[in-house]
C-alpha positions in Angstrom: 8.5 2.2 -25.2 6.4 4.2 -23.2 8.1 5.8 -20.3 6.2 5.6 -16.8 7.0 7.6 -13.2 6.8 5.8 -10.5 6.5 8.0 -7.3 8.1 6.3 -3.8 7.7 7.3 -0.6 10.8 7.0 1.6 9.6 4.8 4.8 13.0 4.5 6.5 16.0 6.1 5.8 19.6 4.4 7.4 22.9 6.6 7.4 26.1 4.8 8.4 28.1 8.0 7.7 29.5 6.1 4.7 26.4 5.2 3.0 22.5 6.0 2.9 20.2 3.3 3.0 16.5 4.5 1.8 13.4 2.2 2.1 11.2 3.2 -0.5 7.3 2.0 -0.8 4.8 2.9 -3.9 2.9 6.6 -3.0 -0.3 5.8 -4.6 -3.7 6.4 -2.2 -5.1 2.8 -1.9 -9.0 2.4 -0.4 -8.4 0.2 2.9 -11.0 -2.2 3.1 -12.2 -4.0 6.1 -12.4 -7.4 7.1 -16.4 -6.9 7.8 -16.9 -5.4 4.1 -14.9 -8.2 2.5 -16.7 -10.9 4.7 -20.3 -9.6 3.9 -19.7 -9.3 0.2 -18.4 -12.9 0.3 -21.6 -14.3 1.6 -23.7 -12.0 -0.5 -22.2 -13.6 -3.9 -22.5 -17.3 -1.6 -26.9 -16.7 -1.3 -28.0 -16.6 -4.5 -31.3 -15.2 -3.4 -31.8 -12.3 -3.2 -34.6 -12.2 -0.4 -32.7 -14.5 1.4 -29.9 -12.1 1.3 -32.0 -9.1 2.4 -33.1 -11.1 5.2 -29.5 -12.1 6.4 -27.8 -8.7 5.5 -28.9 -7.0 8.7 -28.5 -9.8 11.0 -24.2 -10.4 9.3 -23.6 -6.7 10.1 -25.0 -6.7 13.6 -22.6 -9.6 14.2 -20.1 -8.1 12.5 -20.1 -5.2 14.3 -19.7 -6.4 17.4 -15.8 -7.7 15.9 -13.0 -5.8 16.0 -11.8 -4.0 13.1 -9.2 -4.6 10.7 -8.3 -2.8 7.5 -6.0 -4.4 5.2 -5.3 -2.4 1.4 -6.3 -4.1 -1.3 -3.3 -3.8 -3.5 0.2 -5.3 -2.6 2.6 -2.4 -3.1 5.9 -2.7 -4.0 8.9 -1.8 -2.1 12.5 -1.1 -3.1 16.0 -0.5 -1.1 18.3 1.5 -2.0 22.1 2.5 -0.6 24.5 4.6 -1.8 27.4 6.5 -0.9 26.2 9.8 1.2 27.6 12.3 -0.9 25.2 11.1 -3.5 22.5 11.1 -1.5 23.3 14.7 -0.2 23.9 15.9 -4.3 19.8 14.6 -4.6 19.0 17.4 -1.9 19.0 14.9 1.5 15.3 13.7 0.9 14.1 12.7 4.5 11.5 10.0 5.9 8.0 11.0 4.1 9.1 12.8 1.2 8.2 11.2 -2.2 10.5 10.6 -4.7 10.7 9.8 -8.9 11.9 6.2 -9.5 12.2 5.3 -13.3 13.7 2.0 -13.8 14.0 1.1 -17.4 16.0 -1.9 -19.0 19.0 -0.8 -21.0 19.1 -1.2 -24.6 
């Protein structure tokens, strides 16, 4: 079996004093894409001609323009809680909010 890294970013970090509660989210760069972009290439693939659609191209991104802007990333990451006991978390150096960290999760043979 082929061992992978996974790299997390810590998003939110909760000490009790007892325990440390990390909120981990994938690091990985994702291309946001917009609502416009995903909406134009939607009714390019809907005209299948090709005039048509270089007519109608100009006229969809005027319109579009004119909405607002939303960006939404086009790859669900994943997202994993962890808590232990703080004098754990202090023996893995205290990582704080922002930092990345190594996650290898592997099933036990």
């Amino acid at each position: 079996m082929e061992i992978q890294e996974n790299i997390y970013k810590i998003k939110s970090l909760n000490d009790t004093g007892v325990s440390v509660t990390l909120t981990l989210v994938e690091d990985m760069e994702l291309e946001p894409v917009s609502q416009q972009q995903l909406m134009l290439e939607a009714i390019n693939r809907a005209i299948p001609d090709k005039e048509m659609r270089d007519q109608l191209q100009p006229i969809m991104e005027a319109m579009l323009k004119a909405q607002p802007q939303t960006v939404i990333q086009s790859y669900p990451q994943t997202h994993i809680t962890i808590t232990m006991p703080k004098r754990k978390y202090e023996n893995y150096g205290k990582p704080q909010v922002g930092e990345s960290l190594i996650v290898n999760i592997l099933p036990k043979n």
